[in-house]
Backbone as XML, in Angstrom:
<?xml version="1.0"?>
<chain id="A" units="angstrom">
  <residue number="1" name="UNK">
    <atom name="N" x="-160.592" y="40.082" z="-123.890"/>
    <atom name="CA" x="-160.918" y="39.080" z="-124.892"/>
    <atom name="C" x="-160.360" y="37.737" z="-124.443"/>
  </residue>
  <residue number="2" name="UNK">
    <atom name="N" x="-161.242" y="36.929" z="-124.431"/>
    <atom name="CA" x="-161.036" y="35.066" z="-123.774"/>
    <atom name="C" x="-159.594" y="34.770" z="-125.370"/>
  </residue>
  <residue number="3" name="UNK">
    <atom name="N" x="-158.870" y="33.678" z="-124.532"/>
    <atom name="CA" x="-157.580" y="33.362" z="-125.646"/>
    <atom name="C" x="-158.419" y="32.287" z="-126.169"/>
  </residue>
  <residue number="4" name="UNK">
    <atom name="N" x="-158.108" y="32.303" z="-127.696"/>
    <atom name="CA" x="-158.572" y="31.022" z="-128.386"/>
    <atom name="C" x="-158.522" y="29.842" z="-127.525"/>
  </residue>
  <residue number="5" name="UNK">
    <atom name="N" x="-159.201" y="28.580" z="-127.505"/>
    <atom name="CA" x="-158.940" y="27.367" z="-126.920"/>
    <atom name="C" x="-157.808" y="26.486" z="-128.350"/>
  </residue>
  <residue number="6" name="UNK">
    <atom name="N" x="-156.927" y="26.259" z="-128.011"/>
    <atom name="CA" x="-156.038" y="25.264" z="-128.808"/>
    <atom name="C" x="-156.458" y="23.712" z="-128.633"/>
  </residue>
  <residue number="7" name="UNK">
    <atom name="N" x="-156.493" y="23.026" z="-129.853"/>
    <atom name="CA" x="-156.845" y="21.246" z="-129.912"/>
    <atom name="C" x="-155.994" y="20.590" z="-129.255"/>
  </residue>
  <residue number="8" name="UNK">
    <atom name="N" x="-156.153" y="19.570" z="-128.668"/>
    <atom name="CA" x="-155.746" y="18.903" z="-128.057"/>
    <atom name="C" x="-154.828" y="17.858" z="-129.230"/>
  </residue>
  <residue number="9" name="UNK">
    <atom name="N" x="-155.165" y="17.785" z="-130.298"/>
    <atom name="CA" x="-154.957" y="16.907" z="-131.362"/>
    <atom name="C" x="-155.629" y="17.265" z="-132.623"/>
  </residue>
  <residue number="10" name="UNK">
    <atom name="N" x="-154.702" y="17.110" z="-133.634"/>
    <atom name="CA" x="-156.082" y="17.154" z="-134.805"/>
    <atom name="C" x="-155.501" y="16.478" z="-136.155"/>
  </residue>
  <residue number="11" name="UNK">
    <atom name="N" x="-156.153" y="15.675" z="-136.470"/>
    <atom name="CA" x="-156.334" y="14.549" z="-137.883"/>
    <atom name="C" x="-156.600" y="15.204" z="-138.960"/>
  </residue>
  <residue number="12" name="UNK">
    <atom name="N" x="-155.507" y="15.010" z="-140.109"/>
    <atom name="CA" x="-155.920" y="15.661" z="-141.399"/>
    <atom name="C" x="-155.531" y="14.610" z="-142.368"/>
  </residue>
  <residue number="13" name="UNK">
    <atom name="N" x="-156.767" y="14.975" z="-143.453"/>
    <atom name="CA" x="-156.617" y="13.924" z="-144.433"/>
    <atom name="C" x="-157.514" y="14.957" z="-145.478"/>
  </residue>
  <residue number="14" name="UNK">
    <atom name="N" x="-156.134" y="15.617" z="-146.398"/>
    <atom name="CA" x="-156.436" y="16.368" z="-147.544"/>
    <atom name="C" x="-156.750" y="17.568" z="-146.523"/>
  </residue>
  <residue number="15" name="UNK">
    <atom name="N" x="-157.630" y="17.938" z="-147.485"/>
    <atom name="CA" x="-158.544" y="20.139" z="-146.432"/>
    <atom name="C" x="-159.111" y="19.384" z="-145.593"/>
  </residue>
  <residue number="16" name="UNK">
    <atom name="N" x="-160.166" y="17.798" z="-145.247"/>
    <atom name="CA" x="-160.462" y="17.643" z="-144.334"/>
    <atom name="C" x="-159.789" y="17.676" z="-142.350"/>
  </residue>
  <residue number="17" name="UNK">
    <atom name="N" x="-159.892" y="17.962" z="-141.303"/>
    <atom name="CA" x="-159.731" y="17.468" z="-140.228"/>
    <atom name="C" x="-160.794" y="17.428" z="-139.701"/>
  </residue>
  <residue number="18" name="UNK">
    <atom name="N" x="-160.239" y="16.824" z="-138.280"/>
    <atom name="CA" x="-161.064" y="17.023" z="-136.881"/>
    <atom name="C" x="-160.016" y="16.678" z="-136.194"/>
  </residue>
  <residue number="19" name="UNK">
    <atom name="N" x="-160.375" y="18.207" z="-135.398"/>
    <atom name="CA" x="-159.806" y="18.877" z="-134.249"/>
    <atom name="C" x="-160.738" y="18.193" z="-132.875"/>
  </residue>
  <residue number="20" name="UNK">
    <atom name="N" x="-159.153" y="17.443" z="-131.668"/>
    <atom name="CA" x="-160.162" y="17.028" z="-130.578"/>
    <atom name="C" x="-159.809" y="18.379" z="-129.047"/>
  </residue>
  <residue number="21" name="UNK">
    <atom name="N" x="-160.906" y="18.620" z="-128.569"/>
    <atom name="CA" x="-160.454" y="20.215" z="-127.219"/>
    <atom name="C" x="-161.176" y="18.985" z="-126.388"/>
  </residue>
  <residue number="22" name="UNK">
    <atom name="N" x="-160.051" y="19.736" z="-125.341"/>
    <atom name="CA" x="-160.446" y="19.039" z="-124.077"/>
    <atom name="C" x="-161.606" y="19.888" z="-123.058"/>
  </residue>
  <residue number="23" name="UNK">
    <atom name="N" x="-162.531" y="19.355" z="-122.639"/>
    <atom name="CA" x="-163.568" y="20.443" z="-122.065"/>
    <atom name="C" x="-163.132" y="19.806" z="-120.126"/>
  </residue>
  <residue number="24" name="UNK">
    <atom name="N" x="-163.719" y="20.754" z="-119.786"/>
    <atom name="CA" x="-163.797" y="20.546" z="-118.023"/>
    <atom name="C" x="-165.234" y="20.981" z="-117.640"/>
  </residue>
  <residue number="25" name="UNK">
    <atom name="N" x="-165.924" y="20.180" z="-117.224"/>
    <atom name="CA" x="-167.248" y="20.455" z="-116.653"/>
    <atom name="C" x="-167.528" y="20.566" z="-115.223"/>
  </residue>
  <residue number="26" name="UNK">
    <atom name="N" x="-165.993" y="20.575" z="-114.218"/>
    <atom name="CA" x="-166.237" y="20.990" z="-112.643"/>
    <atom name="C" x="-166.012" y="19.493" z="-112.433"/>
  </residue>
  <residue number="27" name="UNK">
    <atom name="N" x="-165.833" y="19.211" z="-111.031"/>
    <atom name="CA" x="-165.762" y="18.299" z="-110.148"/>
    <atom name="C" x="-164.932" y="17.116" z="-110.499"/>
  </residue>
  <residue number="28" name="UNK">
    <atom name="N" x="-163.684" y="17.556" z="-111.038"/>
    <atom name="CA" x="-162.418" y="17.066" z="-111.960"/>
    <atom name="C" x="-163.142" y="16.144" z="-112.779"/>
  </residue>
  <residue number="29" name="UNK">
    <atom name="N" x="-164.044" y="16.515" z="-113.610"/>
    <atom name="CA" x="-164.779" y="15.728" z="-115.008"/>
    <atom name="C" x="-164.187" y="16.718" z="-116.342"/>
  </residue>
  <residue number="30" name="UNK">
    <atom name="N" x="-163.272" y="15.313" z="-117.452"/>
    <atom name="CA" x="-162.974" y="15.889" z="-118.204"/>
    <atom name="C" x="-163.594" y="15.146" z="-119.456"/>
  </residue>
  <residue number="31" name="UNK">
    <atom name="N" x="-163.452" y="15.544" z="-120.228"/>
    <atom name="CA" x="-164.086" y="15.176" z="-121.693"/>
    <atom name="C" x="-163.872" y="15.711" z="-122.762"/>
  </residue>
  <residue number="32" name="UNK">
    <atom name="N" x="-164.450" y="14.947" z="-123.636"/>
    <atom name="CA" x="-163.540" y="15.786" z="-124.881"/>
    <atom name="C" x="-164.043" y="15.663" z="-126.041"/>
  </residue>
  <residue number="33" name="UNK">
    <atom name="N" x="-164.218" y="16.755" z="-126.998"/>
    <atom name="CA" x="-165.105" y="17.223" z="-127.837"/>
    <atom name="C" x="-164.986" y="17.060" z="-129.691"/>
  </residue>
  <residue number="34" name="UNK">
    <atom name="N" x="-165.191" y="16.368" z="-130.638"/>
    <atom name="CA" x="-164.271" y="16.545" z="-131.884"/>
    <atom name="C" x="-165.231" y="17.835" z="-132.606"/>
  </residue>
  <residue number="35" name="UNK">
    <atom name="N" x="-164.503" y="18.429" z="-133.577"/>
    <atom name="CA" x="-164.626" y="19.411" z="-134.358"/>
    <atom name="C" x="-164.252" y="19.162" z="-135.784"/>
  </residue>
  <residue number="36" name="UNK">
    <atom name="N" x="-165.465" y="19.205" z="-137.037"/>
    <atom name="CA" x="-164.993" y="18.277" z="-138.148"/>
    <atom name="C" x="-165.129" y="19.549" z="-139.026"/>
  </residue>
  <residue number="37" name="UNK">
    <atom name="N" x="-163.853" y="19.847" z="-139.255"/>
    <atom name="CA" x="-163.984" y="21.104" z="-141.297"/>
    <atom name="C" x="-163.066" y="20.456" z="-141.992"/>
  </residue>
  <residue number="38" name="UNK">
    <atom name="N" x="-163.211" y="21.673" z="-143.065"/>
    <atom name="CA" x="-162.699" y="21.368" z="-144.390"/>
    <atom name="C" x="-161.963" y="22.504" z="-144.526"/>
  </residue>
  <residue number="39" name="UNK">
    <atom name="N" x="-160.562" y="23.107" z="-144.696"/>
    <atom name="CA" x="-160.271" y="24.266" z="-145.215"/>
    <atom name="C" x="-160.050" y="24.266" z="-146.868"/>
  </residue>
  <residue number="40" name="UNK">
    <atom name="N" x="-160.582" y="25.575" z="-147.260"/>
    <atom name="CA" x="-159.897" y="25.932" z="-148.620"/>
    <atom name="C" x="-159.814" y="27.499" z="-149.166"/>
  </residue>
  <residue number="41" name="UNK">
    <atom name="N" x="-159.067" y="27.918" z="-149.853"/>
    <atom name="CA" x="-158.503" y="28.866" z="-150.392"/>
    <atom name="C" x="-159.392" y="29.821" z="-150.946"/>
  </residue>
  <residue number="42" name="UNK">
    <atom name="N" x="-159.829" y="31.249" z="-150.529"/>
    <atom name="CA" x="-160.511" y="32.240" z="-151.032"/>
    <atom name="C" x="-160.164" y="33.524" z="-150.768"/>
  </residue>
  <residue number="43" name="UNK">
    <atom name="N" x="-159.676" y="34.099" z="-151.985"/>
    <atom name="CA" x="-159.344" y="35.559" z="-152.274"/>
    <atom name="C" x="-157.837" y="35.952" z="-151.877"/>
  </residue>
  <residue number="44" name="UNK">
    <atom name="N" x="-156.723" y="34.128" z="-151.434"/>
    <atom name="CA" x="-155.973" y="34.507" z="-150.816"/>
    <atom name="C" x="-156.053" y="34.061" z="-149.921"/>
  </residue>
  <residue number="45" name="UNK">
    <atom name="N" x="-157.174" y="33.932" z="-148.447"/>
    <atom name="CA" x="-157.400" y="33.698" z="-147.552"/>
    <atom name="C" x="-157.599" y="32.077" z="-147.096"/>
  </residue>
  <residue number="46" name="UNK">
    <atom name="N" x="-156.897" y="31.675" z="-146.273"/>
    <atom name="CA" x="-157.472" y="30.204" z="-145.899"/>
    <atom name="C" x="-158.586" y="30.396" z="-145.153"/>
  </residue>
  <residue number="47" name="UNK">
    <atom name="N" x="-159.889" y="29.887" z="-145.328"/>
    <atom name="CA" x="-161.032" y="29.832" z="-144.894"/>
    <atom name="C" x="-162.028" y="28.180" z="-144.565"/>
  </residue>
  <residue number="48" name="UNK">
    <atom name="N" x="-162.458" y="28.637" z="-144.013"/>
    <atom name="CA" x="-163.097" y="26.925" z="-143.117"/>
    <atom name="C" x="-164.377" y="26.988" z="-142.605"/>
  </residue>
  <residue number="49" name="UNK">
    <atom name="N" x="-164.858" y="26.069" z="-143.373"/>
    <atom name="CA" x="-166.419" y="25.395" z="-143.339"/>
    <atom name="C" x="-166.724" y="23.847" z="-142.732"/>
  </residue>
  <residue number="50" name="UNK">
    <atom name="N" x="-167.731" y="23.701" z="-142.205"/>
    <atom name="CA" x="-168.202" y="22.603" z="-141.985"/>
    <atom name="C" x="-169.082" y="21.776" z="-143.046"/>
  </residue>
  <residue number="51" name="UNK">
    <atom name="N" x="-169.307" y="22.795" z="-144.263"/>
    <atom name="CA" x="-170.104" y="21.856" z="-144.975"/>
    <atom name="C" x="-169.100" y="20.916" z="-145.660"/>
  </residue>
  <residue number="52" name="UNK">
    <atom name="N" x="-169.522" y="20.027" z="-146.119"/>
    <atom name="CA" x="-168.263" y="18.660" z="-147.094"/>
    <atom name="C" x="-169.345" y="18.422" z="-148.580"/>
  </residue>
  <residue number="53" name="UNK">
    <atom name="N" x="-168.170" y="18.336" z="-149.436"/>
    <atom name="CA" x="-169.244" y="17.605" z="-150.711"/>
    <atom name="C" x="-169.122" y="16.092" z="-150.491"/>
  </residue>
  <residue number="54" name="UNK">
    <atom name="N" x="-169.538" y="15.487" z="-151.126"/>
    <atom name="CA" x="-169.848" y="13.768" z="-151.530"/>
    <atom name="C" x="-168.353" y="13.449" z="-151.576"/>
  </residue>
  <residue number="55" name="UNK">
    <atom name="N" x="-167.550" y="13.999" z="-152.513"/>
    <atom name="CA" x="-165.853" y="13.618" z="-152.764"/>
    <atom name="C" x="-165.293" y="13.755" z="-151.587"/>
  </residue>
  <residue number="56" name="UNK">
    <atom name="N" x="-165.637" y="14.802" z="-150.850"/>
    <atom name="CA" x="-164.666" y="15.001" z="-149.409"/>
    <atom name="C" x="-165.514" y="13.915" z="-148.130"/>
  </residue>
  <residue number="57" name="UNK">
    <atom name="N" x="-166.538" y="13.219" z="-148.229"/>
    <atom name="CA" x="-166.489" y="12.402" z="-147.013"/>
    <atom name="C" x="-165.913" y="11.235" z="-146.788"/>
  </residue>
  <residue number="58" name="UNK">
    <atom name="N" x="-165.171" y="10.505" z="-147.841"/>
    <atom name="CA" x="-164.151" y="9.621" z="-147.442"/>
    <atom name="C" x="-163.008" y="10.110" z="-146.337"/>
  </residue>
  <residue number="59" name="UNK">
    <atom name="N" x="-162.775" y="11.123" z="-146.651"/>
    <atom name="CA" x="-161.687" y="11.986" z="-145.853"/>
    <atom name="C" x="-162.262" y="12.290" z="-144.484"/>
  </residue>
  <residue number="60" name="UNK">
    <atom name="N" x="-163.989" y="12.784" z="-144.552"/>
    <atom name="CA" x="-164.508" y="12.635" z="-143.299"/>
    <atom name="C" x="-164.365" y="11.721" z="-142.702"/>
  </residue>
  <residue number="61" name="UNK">
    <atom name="N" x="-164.939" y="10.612" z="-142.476"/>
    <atom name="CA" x="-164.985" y="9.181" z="-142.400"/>
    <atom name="C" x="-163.922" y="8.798" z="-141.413"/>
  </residue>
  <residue number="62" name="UNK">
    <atom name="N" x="-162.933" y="9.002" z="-142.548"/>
    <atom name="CA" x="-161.270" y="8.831" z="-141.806"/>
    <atom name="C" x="-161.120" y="9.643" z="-141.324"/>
  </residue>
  <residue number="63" name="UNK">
    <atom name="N" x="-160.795" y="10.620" z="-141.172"/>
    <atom name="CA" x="-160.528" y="11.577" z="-139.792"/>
    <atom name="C" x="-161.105" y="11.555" z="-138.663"/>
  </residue>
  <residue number="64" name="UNK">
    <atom name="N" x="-162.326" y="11.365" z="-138.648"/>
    <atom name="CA" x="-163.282" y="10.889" z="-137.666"/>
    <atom name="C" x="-163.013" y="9.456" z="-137.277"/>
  </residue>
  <residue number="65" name="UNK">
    <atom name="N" x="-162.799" y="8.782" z="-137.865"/>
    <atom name="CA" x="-162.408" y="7.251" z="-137.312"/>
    <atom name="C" x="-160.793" y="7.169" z="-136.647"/>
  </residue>
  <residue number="66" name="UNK">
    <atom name="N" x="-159.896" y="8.319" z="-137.063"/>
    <atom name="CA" x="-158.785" y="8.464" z="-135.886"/>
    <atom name="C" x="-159.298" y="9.202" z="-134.836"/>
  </residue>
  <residue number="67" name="UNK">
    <atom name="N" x="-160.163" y="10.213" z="-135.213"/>
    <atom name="CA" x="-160.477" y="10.935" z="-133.274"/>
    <atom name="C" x="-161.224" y="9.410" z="-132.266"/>
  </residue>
  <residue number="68" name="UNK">
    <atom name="N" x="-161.797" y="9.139" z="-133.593"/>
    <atom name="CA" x="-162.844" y="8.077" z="-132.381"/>
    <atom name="C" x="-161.501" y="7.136" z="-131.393"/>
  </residue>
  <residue number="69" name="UNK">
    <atom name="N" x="-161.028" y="6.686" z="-132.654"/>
    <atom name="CA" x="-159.705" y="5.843" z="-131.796"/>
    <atom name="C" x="-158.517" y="6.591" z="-130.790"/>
  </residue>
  <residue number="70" name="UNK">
    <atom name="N" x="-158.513" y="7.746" z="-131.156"/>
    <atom name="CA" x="-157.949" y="8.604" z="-130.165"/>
    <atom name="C" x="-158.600" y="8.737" z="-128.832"/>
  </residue>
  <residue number="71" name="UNK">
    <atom name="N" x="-159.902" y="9.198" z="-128.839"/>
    <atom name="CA" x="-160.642" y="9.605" z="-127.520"/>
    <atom name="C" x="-160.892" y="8.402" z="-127.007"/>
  </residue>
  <residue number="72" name="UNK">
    <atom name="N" x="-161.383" y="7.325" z="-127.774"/>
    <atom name="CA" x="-161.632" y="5.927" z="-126.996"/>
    <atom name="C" x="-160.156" y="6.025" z="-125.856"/>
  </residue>
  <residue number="73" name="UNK">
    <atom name="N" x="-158.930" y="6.084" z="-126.478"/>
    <atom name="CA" x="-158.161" y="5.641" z="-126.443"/>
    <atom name="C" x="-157.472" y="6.397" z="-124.772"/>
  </residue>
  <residue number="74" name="UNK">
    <atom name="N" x="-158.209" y="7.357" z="-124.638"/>
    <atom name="CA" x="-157.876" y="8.293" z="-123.404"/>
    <atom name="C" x="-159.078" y="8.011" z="-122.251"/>
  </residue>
  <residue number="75" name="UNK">
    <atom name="N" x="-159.540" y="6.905" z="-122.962"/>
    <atom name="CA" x="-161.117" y="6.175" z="-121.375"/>
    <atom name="C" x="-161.684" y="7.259" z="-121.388"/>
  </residue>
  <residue number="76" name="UNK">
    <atom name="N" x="-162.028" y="7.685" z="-122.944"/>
    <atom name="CA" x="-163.204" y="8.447" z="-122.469"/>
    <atom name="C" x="-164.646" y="7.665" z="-122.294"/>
  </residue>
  <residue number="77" name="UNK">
    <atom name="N" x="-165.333" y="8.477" z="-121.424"/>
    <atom name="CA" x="-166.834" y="7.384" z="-121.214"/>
    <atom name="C" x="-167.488" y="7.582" z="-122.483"/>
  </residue>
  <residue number="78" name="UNK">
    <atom name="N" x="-168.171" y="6.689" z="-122.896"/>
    <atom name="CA" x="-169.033" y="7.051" z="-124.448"/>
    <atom name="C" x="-169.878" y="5.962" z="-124.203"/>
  </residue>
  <residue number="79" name="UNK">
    <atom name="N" x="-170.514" y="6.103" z="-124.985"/>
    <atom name="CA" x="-172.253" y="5.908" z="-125.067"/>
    <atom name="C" x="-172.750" y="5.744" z="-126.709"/>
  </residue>
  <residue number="80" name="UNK">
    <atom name="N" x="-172.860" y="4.263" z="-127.241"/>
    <atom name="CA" x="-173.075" y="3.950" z="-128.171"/>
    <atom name="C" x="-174.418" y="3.958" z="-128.622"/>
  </residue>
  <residue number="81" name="UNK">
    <atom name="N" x="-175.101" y="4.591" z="-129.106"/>
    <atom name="CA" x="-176.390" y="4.697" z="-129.846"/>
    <atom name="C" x="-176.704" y="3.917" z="-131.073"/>
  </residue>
</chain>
């Protein structure tokens, strides 16, 4: 069984984060990936979704606006659309 991959970093604001993993694509090219949930509480269990309601995307927003400033922040190459 492959070991979990661990984040490189991860931003929380409330149940929201995003988690940033570092990927390797060969020919010492690195890059790096964000991952956006929400955890919350069921049956006991902490459990985690990607869907968000309307109340939780401020929290998106911001969490995502520290990875962006994070990964900028490591020269990653990016590509503005």
């Amino acid at each position: 069984m492959a070991e979990k991959k661990k984040p490189e970093r991860i931003y929380r604001v409330g149940d929201v984060s995003a988690s940033i993993f570092v990927q390797e694509a060969g020919n010492d090219r690195v890059f790096r990936t964000v991952s956006l949930q929400k955890s919350y509480m069921a049956d006991g269990e902490r459990q985690y979704t990607s869907s968000l309601s309307m109340a939780e995307l401020p929290a998106a927003i911001e969490v995502l606006r520290m990875a962006l400033s994070y990964v900028a922040d490591e020269k990653e190459e990016a590509v503005v659309v």
